[in-house]
C-alpha positions as CSV (number, residue, x, y, z in Angstrom):
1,X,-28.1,32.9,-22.9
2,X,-26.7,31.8,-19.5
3,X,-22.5,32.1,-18.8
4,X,-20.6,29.4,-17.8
5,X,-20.0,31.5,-14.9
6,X,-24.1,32.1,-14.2
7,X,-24.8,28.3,-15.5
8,X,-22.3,27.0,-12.9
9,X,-23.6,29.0,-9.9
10,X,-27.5,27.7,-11.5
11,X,-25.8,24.1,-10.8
12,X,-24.4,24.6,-7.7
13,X,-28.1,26.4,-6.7
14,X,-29.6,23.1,-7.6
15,X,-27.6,21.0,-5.4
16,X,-28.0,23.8,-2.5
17,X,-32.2,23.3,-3.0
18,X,-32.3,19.8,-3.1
19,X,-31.2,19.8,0.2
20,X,-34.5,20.6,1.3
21,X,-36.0,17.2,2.2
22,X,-39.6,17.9,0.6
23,X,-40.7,19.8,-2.8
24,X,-43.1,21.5,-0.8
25,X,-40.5,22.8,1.0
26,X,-38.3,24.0,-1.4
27,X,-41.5,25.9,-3.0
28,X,-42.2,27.4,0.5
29,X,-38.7,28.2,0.6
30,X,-38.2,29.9,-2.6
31,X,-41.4,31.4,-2.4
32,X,-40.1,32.9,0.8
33,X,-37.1,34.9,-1.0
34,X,-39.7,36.6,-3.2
35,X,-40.3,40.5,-2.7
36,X,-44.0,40.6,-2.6
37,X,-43.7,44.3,-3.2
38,X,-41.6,43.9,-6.7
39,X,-42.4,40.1,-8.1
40,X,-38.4,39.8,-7.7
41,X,-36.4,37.0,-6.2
42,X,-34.0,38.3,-3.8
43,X,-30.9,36.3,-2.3
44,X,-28.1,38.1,-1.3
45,X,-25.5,35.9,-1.5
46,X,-26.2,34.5,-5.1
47,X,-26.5,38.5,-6.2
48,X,-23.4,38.9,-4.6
49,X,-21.8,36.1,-6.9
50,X,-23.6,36.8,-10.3
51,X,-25.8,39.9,-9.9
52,X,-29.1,41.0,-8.8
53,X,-31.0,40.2,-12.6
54,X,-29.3,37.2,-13.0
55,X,-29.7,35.4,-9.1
56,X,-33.5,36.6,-9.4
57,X,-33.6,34.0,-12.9
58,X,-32.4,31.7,-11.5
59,X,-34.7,31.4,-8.3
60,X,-37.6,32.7,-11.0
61,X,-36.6,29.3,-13.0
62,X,-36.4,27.5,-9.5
63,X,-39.4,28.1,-8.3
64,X,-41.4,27.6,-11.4
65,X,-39.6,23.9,-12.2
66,X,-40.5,23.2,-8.5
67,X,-44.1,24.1,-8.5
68,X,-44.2,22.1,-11.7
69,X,-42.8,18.9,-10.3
70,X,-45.5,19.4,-7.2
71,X,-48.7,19.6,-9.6
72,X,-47.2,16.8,-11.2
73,X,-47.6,14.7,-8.4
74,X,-50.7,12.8,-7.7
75,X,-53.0,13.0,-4.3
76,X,-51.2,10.3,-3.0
77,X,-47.9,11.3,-3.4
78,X,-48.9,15.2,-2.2
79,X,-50.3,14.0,0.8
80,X,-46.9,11.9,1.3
81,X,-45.0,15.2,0.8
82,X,-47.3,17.7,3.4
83,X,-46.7,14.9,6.0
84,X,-42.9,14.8,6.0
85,X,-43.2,19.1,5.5
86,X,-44.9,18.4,8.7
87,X,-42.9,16.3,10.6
88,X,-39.7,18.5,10.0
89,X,-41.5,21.3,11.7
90,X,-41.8,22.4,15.1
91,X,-45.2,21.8,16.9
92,X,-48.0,19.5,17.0
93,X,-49.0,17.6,13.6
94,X,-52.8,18.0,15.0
95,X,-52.3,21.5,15.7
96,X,-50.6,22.4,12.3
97,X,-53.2,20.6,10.8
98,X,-56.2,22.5,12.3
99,X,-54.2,26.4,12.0
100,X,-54.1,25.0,7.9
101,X,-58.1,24.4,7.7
102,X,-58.6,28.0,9.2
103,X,-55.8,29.6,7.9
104,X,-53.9,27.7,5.0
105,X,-50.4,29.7,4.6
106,X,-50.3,28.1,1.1
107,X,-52.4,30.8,-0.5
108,X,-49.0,32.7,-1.8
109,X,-46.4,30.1,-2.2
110,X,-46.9,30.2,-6.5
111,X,-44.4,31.0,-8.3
112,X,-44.7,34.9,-9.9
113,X,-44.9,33.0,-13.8
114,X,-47.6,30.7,-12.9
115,X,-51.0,30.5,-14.8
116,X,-53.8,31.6,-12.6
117,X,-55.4,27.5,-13.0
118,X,-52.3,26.1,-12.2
119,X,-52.5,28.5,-8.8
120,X,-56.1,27.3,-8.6
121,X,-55.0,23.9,-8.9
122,X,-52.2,23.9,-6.4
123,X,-54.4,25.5,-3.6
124,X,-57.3,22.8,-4.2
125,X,-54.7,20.3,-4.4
126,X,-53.6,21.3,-0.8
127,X,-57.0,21.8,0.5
128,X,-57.9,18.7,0.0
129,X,-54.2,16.8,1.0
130,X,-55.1,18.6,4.7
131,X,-58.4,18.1,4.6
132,X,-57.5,14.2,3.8
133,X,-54.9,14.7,6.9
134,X,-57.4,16.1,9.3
135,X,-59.4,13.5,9.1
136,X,-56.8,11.1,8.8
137,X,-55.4,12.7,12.4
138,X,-58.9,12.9,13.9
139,X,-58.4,17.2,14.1
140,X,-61.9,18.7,15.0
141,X,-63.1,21.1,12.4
142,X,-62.7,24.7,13.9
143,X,-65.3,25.6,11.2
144,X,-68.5,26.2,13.2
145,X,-70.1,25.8,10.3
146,X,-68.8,21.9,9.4
């Protein structure tokens, strides 16, 4: 059972993530502060406030709600999302788009809870969102075999 003191700094978390403009953000974001070594969440200042177990819950639970919301979405609405991830980076749409056919960073970006067909689900999801972008953007296949 959470303390006020843990279920406080859990609220104050949520309003910190939702910051993040996109829910594919905020997934590549928390996926980000997961040691790939360990399977733990690591953020040093939320440690700092209620402990190492408890911070890595709470970005455990984080991550996992967000993932949920993104399989949630439809095609439509997933596409809508990888183009505004897009446009708040830095670069070329066209060029993003074409590194993601060769090399989608996506393969990774699951929370550690998630079932391996909801993992399966999110990367086909994505490959076909940027697959419906590439052609959408007119970006050349670097496949040599396509």
């Amino acid at each position: 059972m959470q303390s006020n003191r843990e279920a406080a700094v859990a609220e104050n978390w949520q309003r910190t993530l939702s910051t993040i403009p996109t829910v594919l953000g905020r997934i590549v974001y928390l996926a980000s502060l997961r040691n790939i070594n360990k399977g733990t969440y690591e953020h040093a200042g939320l440690a700092q406030r209620i402990g190492e177990i408890e911070s890595d819950g709470i970005l455990r639970r984080s991550h996992f709600t967000v993932f949920q919301e993104w399989l949630g979405f439809g095609l439509e609405r997933q596409k809508d999302e990888l183009e505004e991830y897009f446009s708040d980076l830095e670069g070329d749409t066209r060029e993003i788009i074409a590194t993601w056919v060769t090399l989608p960073p996506y393969t990774d970006w699951f929370p550690v809870d998630s079932r391996d067909v909801e993992r399966e689900l999110f990367c086909s999801d994505l490959k076909v969102v940027v697959e419906l972008l590439r052609s959408e953007f007119g970006v050349a296949s670097r496949d040599p075999d396509s």
